[in-house]
C-alpha positions as MATLAB code, in Angstrom:
seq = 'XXXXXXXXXXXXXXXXXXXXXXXXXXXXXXXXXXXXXXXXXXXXXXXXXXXXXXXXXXXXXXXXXXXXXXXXXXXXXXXXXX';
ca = [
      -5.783    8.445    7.359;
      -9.617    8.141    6.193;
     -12.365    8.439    8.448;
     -14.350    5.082    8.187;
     -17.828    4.300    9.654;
     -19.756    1.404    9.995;
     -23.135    0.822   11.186;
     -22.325   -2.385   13.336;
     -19.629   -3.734   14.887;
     -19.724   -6.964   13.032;
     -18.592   -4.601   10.035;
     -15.843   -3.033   11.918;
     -14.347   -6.432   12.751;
     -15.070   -7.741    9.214;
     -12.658   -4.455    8.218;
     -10.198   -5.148   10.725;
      -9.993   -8.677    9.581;
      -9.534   -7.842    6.600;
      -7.004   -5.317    6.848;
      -4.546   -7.771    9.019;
      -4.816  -10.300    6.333;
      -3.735   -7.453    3.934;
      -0.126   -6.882    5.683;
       2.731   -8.195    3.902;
       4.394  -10.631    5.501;
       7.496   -9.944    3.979;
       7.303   -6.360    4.810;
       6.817   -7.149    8.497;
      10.131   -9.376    8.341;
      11.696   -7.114    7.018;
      11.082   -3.959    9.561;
      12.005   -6.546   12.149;
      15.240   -7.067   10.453;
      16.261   -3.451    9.946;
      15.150   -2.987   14.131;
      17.408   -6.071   14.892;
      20.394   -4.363   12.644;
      19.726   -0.980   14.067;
      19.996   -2.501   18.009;
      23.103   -4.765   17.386;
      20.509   -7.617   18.095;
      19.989   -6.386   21.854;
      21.098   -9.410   23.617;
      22.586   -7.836   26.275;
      22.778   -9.183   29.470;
      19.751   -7.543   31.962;
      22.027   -6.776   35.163;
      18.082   -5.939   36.950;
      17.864   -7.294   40.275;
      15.145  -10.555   40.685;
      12.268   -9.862   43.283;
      10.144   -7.378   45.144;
      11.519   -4.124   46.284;
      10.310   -1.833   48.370;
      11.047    2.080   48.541;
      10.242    4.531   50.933;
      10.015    7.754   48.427;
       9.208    7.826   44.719;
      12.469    9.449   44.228;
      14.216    6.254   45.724;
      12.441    3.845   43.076;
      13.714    6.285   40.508;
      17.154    6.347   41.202;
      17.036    2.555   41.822;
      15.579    2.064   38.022;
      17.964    5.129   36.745;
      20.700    3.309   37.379;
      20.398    0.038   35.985;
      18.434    1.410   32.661;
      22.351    4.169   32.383;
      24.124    0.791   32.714;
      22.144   -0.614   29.844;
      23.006    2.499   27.478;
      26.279    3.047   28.249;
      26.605   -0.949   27.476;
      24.086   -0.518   23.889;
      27.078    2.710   23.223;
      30.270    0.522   24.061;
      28.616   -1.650   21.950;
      27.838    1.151   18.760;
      31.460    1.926   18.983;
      33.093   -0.997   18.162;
];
């Protein structure tokens, strides 16, 4: 990637600006598609309990978040095998 410079920061935005009206729109839908295709659409159901919790040790939080994000990948797998 080049190494630009500008001498104010109007130019920098003026080259960002620029730059986001460049993208192709149809490009963008189309990297969406091929991540929606690639995750099965995602739409599974989030089994994370609502509210505040409260843990005495780090390791506590951990295992409380390791085991509902293993219940979400063995779900995405089930899913990938079928």
């Amino acid at each position: 990637m080049p190494v630009r410079k500008f001498r104010t920061i109007e130019e920098m935005n003026a080259f960002d600006d620029e730059r986001h009206r460049n993208l192709d729109a149809e490009h963008a839908g189309r990297r969406l598609f091929a991540i929606w295709e690639l995750t099965g659409g995602a739409d599974l159901p989030l089994n994370y309990p609502k509210g505040v919790h409260k843990f005495r040790t780090i390791e506590e939080m951990n295992a409380f978040k390791d085991r509902y994000i293993n219940e979400r990948i063995e779900l995405l797998r089930q899913r990938v095998k079928k």
